[in-house]
N, CA, C and O atoms as a Tripos MOL2 file, in Angstrom:
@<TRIPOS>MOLECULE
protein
  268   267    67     0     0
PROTEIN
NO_CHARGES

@<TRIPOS>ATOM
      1 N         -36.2410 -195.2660   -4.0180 N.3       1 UNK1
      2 CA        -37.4850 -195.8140   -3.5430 C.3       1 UNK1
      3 C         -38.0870 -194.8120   -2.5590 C.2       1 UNK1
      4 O         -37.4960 -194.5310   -1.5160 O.2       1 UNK1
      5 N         -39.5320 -194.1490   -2.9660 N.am      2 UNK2
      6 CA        -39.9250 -193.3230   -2.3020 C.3       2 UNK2
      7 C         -40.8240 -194.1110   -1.1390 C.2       2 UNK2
      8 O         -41.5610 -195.0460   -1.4540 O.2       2 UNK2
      9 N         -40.6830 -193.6090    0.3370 N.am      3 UNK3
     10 CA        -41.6140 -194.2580    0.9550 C.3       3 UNK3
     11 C         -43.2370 -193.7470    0.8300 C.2       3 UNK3
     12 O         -43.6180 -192.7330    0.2440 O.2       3 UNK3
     13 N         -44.1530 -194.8260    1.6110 N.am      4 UNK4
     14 CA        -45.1030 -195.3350    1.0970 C.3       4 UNK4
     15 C         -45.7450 -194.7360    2.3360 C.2       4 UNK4
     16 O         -45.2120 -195.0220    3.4080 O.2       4 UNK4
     17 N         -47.0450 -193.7770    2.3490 N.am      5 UNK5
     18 CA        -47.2230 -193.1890    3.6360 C.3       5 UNK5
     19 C         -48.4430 -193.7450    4.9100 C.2       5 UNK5
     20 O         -48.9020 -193.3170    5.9690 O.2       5 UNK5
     21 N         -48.5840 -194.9320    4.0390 N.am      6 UNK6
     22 CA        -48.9360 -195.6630    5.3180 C.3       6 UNK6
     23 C         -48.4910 -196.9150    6.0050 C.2       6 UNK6
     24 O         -49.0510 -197.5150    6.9220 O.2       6 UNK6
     25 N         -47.3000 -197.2090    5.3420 N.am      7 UNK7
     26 CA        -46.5990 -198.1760    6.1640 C.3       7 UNK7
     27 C         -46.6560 -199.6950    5.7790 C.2       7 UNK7
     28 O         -45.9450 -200.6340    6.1360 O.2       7 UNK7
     29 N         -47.7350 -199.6310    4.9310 N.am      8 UNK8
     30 CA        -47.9990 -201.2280    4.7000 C.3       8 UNK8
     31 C         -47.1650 -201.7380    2.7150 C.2       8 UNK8
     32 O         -46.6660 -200.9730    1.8900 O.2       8 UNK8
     33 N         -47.3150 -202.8780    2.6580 N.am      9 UNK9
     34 CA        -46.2680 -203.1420    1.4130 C.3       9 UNK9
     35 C         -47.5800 -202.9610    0.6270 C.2       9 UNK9
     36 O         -48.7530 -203.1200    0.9660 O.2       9 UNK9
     37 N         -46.9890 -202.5610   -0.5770 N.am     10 UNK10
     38 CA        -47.8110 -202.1230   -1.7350 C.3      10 UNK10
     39 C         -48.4170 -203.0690   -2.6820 C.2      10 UNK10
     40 O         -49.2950 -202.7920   -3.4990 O.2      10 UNK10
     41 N         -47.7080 -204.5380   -2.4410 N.am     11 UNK11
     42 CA        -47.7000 -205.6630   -2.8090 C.3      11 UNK11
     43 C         -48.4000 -206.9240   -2.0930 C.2      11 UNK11
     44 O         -48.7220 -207.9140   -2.7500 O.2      11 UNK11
     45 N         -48.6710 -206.8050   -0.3550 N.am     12 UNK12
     46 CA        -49.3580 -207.7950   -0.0630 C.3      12 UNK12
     47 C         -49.9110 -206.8440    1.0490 C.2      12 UNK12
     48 O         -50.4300 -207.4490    1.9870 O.2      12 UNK12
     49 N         -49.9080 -205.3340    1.1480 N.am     13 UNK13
     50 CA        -50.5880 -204.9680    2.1740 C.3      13 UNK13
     51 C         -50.3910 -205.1070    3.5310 C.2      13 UNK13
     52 O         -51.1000 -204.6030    4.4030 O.2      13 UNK13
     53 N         -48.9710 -206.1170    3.7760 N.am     14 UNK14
     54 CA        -48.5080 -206.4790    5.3970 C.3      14 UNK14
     55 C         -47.7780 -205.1380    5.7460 C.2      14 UNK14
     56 O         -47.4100 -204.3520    4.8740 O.2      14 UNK14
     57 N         -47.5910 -204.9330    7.1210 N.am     15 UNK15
     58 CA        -47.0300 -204.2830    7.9400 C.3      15 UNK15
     59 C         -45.1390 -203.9070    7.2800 C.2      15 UNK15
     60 O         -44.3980 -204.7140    7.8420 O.2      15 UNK15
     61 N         -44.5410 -203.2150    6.5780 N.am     16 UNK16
     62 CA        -43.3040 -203.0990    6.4170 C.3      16 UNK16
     63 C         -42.5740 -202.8080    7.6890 C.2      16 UNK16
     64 O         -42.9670 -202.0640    8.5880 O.2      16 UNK16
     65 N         -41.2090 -203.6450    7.6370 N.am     17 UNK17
     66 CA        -40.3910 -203.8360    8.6870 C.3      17 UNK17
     67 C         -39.9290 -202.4880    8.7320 C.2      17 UNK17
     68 O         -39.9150 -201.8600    9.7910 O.2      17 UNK17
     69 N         -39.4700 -201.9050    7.4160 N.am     18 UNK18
     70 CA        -38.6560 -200.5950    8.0540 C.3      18 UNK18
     71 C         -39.4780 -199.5250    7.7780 C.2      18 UNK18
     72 O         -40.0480 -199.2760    6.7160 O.2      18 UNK18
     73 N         -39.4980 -198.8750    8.8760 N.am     19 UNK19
     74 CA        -40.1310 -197.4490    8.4920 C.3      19 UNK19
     75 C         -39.9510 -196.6960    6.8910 C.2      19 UNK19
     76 O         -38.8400 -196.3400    6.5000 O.2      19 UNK19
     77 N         -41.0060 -196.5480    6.1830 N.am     20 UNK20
     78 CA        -40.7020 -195.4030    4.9870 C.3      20 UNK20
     79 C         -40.5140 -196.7570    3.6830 C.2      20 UNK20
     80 O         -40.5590 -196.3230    2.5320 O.2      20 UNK20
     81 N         -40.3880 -197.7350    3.7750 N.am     21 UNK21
     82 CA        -40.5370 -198.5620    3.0610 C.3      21 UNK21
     83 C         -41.6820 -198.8530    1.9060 C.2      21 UNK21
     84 O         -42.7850 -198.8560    2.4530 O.2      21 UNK21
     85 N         -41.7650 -199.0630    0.6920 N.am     22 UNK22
     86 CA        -42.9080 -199.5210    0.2220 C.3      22 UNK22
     87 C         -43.1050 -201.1520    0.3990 C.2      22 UNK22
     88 O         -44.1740 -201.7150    0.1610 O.2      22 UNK22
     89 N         -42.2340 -201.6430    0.7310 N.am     23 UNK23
     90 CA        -42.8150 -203.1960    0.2320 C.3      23 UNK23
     91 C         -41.5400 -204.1290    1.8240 C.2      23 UNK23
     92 O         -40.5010 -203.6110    2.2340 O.2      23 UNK23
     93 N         -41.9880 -205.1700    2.2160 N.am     24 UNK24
     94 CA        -42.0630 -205.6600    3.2080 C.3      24 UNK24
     95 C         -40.9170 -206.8500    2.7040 C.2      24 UNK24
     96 O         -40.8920 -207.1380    1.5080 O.2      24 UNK24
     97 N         -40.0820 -207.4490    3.5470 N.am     25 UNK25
     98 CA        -39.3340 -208.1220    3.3060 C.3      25 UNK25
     99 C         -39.5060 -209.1820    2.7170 C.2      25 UNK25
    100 O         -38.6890 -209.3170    1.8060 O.2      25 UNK25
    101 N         -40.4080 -210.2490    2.8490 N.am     26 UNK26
    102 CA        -41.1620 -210.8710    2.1630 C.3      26 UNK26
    103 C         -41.4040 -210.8450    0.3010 C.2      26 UNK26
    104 O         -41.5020 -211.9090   -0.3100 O.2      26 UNK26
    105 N         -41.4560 -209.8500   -0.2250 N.am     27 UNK27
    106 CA        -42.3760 -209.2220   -1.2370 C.3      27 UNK27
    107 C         -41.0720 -208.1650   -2.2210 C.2      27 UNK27
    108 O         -41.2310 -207.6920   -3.3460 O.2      27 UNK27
    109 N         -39.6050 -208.0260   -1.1550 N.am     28 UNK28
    110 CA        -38.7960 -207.4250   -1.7380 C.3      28 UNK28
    111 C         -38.1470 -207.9190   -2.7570 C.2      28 UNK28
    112 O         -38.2870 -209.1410   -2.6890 O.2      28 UNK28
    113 N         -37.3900 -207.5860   -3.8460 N.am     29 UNK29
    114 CA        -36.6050 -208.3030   -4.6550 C.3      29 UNK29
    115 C         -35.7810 -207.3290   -5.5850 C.2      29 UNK29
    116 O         -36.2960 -206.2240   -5.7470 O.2      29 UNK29
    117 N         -34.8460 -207.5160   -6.0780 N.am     30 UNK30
    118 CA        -34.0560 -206.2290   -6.5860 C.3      30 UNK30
    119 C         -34.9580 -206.2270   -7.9450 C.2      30 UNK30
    120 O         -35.1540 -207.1920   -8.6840 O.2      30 UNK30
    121 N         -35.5350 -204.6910   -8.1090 N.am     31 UNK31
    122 CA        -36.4120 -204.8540   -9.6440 C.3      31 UNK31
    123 C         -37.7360 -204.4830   -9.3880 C.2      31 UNK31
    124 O         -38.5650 -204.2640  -10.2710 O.2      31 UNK31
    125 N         -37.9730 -204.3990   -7.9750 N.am     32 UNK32
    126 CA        -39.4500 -204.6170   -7.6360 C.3      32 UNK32
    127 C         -39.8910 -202.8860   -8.2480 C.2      32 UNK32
    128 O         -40.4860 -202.6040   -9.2890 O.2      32 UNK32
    129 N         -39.5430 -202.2800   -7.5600 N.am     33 UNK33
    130 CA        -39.7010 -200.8520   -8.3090 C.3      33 UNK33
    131 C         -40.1910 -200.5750   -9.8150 C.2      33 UNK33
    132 O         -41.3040 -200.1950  -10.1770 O.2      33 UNK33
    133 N         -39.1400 -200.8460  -10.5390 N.am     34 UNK34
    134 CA        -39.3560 -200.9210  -11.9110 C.3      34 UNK34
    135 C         -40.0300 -201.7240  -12.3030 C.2      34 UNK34
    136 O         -40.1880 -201.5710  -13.5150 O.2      34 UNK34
    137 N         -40.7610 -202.8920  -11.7630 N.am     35 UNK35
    138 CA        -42.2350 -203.2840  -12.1490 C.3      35 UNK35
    139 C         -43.4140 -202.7870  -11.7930 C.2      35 UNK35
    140 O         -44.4600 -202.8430  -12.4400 O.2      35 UNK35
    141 N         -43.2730 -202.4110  -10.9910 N.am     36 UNK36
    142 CA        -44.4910 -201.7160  -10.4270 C.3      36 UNK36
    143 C         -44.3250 -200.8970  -11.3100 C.2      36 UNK36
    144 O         -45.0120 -201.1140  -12.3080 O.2      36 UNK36
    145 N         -43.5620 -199.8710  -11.3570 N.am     37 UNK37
    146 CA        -43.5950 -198.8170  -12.0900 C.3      37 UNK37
    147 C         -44.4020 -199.3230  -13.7320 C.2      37 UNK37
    148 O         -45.4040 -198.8430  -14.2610 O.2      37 UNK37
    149 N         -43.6680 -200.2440  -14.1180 N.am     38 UNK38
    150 CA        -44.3830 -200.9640  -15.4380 C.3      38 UNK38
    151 C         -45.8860 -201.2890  -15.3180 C.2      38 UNK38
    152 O         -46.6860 -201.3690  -16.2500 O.2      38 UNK38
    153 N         -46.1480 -201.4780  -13.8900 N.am     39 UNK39
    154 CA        -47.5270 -202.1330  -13.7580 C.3      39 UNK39
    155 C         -48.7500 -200.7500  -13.8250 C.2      39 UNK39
    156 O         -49.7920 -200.6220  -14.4690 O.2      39 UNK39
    157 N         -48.1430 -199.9820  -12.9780 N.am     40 UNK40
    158 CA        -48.6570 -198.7310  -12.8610 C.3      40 UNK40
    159 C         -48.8980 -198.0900  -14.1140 C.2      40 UNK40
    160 O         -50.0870 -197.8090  -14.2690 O.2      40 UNK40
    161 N         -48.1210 -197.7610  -15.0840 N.am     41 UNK41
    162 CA        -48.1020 -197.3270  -16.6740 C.3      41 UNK41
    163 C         -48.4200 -197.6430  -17.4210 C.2      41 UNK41
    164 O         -48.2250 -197.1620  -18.5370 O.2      41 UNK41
    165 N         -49.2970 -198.9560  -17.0570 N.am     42 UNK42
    166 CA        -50.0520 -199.9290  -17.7700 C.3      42 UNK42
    167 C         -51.7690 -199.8530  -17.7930 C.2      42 UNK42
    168 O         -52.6750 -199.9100  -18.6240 O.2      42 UNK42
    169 N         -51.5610 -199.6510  -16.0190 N.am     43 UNK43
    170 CA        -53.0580 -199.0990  -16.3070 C.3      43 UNK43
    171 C         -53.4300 -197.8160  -16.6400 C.2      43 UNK43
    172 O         -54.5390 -197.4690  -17.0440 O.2      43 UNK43
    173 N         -52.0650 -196.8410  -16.3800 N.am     44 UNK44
    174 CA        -52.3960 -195.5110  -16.9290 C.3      44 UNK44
    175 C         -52.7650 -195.2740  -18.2490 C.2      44 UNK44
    176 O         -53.4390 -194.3100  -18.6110 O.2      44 UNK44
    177 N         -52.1420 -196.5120  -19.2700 N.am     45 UNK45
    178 CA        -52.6790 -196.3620  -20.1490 C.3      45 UNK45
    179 C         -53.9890 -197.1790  -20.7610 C.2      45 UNK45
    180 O         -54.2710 -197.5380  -21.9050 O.2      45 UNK45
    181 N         -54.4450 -197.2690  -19.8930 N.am     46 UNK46
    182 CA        -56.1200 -197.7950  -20.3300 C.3      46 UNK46
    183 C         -56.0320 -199.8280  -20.0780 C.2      46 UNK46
    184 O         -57.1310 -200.3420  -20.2900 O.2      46 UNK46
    185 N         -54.9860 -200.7800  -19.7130 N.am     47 UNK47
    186 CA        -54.7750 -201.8620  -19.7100 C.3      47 UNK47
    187 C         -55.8650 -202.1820  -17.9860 C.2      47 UNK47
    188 O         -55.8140 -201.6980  -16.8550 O.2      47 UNK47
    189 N         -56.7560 -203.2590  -18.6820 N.am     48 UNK48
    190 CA        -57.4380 -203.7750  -17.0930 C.3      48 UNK48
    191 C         -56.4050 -204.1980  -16.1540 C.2      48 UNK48
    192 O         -55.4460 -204.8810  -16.5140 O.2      48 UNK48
    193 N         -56.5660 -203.8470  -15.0910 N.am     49 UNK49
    194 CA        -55.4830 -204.6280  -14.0350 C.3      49 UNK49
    195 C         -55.4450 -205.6820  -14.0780 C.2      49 UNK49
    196 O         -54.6630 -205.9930  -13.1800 O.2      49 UNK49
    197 N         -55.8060 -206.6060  -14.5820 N.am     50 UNK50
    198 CA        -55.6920 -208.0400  -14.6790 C.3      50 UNK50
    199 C         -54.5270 -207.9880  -15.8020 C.2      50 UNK50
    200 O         -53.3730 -208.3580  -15.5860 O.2      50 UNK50
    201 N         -55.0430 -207.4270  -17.1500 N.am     51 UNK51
    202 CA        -53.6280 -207.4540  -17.8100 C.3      51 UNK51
    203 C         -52.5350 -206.5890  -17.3040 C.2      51 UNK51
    204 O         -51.6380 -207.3840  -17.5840 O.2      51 UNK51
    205 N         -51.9320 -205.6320  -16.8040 N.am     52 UNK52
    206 CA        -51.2260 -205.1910  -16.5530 C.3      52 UNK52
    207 C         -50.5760 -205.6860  -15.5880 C.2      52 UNK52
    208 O         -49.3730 -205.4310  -15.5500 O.2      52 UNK52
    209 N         -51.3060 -206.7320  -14.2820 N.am     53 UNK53
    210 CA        -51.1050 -207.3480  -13.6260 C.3      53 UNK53
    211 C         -49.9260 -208.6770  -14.4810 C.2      53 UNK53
    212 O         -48.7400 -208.8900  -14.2290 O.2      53 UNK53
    213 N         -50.5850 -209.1750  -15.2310 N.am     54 UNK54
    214 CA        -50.1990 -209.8190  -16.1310 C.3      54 UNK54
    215 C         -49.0470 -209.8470  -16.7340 C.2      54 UNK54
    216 O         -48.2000 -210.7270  -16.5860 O.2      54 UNK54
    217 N         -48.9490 -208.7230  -17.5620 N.am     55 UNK55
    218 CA        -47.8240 -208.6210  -18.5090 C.3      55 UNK55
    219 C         -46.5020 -207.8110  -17.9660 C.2      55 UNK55
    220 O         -45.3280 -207.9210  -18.3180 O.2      55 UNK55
    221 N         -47.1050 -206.9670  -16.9940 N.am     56 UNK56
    222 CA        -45.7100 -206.4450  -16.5220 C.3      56 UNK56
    223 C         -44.9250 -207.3280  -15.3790 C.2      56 UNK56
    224 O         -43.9950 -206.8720  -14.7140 O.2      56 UNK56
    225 N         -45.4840 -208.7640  -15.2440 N.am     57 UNK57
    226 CA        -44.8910 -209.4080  -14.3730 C.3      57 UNK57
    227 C         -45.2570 -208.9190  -12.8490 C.2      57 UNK57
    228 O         -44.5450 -209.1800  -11.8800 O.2      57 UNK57
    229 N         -46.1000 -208.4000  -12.8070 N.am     58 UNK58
    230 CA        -46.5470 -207.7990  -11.2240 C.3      58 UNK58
    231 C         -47.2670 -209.3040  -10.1860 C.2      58 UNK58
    232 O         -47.2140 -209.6070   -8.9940 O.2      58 UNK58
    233 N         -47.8600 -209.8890  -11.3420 N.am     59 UNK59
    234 CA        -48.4430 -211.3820  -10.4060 C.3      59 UNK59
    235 C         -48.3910 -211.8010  -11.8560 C.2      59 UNK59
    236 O         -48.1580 -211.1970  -12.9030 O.2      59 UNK59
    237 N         -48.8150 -213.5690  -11.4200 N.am     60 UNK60
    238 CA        -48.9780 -214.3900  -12.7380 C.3      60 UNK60
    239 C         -50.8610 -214.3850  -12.7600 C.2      60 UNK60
    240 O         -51.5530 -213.7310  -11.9790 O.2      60 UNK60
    241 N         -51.2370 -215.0420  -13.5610 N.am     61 UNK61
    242 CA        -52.7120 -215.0950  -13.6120 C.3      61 UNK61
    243 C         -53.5520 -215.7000  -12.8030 C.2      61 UNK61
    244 O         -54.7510 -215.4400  -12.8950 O.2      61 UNK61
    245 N         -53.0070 -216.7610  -11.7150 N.am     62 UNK62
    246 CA        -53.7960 -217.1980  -10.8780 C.3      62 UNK62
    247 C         -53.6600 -215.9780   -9.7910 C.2      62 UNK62
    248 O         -54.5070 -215.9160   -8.8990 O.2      62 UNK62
    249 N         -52.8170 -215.1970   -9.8390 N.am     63 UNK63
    250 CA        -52.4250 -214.1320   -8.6740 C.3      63 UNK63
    251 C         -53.7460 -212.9200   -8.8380 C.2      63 UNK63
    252 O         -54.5600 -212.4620   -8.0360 O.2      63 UNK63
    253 N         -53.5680 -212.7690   -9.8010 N.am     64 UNK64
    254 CA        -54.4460 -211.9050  -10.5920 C.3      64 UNK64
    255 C         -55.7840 -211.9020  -10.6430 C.2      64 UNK64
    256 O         -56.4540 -210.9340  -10.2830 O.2      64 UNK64
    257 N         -56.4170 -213.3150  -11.2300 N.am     65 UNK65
    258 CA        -57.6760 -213.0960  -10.8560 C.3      65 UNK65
    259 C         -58.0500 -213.1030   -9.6420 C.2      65 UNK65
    260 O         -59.0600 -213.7760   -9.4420 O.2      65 UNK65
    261 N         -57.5820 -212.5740   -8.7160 N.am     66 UNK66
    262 CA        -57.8900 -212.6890   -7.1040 C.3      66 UNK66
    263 C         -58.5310 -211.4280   -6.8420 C.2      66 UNK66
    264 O         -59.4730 -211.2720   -6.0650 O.2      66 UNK66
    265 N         -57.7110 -210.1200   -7.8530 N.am     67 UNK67
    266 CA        -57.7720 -208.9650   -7.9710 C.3      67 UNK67
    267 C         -59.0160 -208.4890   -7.9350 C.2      67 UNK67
    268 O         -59.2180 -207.2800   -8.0490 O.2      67 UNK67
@<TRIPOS>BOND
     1     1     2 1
     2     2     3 1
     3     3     4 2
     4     3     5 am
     5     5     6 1
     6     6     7 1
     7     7     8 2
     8     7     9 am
     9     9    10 1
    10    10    11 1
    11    11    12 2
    12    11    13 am
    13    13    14 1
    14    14    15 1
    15    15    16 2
    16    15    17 am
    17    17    18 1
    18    18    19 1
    19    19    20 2
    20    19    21 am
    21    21    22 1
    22    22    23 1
    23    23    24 2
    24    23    25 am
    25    25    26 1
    26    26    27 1
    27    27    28 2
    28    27    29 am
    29    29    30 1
    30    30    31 1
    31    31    32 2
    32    31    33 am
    33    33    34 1
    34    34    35 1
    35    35    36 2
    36    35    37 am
    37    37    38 1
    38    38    39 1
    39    39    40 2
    40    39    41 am
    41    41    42 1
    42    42    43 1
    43    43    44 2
    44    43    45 am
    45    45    46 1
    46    46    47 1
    47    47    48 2
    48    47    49 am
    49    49    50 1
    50    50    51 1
    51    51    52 2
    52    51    53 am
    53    53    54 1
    54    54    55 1
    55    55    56 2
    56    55    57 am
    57    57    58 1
    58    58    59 1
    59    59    60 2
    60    59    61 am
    61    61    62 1
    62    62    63 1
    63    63    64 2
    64    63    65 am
    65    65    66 1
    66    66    67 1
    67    67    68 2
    68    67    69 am
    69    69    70 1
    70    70    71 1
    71    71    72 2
    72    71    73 am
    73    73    74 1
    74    74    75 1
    75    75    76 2
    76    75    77 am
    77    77    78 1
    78    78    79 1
    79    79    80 2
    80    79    81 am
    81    81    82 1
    82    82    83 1
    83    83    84 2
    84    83    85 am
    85    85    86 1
    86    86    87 1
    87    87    88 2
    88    87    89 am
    89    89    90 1
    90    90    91 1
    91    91    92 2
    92    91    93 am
    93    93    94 1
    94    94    95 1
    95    95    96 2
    96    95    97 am
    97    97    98 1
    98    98    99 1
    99    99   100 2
   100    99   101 am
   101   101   102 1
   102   102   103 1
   103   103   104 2
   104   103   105 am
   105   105   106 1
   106   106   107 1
   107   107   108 2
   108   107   109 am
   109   109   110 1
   110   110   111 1
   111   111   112 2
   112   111   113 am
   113   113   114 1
   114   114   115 1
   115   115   116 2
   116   115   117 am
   117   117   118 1
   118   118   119 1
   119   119   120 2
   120   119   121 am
   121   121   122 1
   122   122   123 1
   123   123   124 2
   124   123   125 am
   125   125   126 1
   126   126   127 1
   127   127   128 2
   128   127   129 am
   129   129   130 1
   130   130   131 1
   131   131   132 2
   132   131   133 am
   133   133   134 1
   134   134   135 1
   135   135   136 2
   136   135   137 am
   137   137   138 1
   138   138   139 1
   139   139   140 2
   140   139   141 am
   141   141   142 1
   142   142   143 1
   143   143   144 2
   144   143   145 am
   145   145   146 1
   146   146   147 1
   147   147   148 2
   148   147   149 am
   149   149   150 1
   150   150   151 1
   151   151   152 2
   152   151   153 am
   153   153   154 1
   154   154   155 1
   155   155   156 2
   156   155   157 am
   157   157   158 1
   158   158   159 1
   159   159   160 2
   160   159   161 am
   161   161   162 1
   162   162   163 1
   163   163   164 2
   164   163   165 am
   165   165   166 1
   166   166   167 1
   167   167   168 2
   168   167   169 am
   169   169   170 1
   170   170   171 1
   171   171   172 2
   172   171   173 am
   173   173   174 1
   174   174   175 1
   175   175   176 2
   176   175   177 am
   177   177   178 1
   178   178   179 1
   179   179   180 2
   180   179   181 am
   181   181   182 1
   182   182   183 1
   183   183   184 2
   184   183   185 am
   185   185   186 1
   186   186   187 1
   187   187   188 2
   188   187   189 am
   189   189   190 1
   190   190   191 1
   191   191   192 2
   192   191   193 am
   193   193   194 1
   194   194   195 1
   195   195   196 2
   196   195   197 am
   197   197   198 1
   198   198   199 1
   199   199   200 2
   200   199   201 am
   201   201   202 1
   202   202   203 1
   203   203   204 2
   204   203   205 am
   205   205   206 1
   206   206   207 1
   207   207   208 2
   208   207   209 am
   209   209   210 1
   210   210   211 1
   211   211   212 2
   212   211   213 am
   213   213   214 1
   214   214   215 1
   215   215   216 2
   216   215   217 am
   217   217   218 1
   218   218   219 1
   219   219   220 2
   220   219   221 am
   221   221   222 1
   222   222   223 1
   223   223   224 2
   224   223   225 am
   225   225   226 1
   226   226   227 1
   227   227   228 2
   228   227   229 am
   229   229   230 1
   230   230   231 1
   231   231   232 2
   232   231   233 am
   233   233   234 1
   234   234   235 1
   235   235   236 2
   236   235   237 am
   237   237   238 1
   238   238   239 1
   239   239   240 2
   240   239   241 am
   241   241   242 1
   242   242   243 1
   243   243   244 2
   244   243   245 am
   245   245   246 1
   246   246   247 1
   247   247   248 2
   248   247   249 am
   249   249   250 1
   250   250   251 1
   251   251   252 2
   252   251   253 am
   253   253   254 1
   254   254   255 1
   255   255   256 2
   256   255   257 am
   257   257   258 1
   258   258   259 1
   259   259   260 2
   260   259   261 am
   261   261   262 1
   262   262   263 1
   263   263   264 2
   264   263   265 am
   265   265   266 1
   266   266   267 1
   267   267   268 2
@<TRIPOS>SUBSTRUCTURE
     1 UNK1         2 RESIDUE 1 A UNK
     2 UNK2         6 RESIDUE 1 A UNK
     3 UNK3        10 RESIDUE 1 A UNK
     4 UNK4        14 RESIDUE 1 A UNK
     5 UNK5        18 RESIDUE 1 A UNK
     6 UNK6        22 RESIDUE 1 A UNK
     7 UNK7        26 RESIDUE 1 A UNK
     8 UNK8        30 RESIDUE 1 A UNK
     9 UNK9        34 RESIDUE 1 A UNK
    10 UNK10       38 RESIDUE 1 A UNK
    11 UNK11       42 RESIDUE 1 A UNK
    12 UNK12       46 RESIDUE 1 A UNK
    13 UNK13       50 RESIDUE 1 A UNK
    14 UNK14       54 RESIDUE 1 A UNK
    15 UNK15       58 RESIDUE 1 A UNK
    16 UNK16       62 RESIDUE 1 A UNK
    17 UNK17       66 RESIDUE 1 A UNK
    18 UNK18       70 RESIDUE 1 A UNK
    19 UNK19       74 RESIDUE 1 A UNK
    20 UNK20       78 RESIDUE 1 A UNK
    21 UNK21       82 RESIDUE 1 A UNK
    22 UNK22       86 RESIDUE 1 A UNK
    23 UNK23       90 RESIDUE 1 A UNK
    24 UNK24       94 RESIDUE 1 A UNK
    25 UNK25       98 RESIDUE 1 A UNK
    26 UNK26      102 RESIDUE 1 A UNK
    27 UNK27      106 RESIDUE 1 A UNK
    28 UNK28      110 RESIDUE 1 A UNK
    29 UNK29      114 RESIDUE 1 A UNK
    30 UNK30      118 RESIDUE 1 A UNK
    31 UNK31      122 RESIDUE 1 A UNK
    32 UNK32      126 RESIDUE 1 A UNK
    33 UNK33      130 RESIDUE 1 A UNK
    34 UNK34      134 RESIDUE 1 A UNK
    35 UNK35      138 RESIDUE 1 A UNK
    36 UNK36      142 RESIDUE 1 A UNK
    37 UNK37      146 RESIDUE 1 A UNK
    38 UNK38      150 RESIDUE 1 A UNK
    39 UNK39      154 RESIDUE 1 A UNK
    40 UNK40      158 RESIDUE 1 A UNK
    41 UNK41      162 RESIDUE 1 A UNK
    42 UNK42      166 RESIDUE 1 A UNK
    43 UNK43      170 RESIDUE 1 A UNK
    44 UNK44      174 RESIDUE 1 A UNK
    45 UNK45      178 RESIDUE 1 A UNK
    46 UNK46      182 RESIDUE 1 A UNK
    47 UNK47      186 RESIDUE 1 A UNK
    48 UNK48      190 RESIDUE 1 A UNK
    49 UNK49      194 RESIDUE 1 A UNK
    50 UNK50      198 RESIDUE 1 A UNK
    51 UNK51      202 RESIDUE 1 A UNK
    52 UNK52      206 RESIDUE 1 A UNK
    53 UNK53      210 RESIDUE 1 A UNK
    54 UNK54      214 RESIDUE 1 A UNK
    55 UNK55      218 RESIDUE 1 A UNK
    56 UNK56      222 RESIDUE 1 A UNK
    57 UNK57      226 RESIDUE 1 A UNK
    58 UNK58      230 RESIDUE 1 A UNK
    59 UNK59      234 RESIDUE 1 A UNK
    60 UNK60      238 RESIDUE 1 A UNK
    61 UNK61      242 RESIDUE 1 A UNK
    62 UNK62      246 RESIDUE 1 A UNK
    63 UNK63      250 RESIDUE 1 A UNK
    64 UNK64      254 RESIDUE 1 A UNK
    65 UNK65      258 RESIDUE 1 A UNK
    66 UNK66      262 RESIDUE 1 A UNK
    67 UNK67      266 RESIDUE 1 A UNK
């Protein structure tokens, strides 16, 4: 897990507890990485963030259309 260079979670934007962290205790979960990563590769390949949001399990759809 590479840290994140401004400190905040990548996932709700709060303050991370530990320095160099991407994602905040709250928001952690073993796996979180490798979705993002899925989520990320999703829109790289042309998927709206809503679906990629979607399908890689990054939020469910009420999470999503918030986006």
């Amino acid at each position: 897990m590479s840290a994140h260079p401004n400190g905040n979670c990548l996932r709700c934007r709060k303050p991370c507890q530990v320095f160099g962290c991407r994602w905040c205790a709250a928001c952690y979960y073993p796996g979180i990485d490798e979705t993002y990563r899925r989520y990320r590769d999703m829109i790289e390949e042309g998927y709206t963030r809503y679906q990629a949001k979607v399908q890689s399990g990054w939020g469910d759809p009420d999470e999503a259309r918030e986006d």
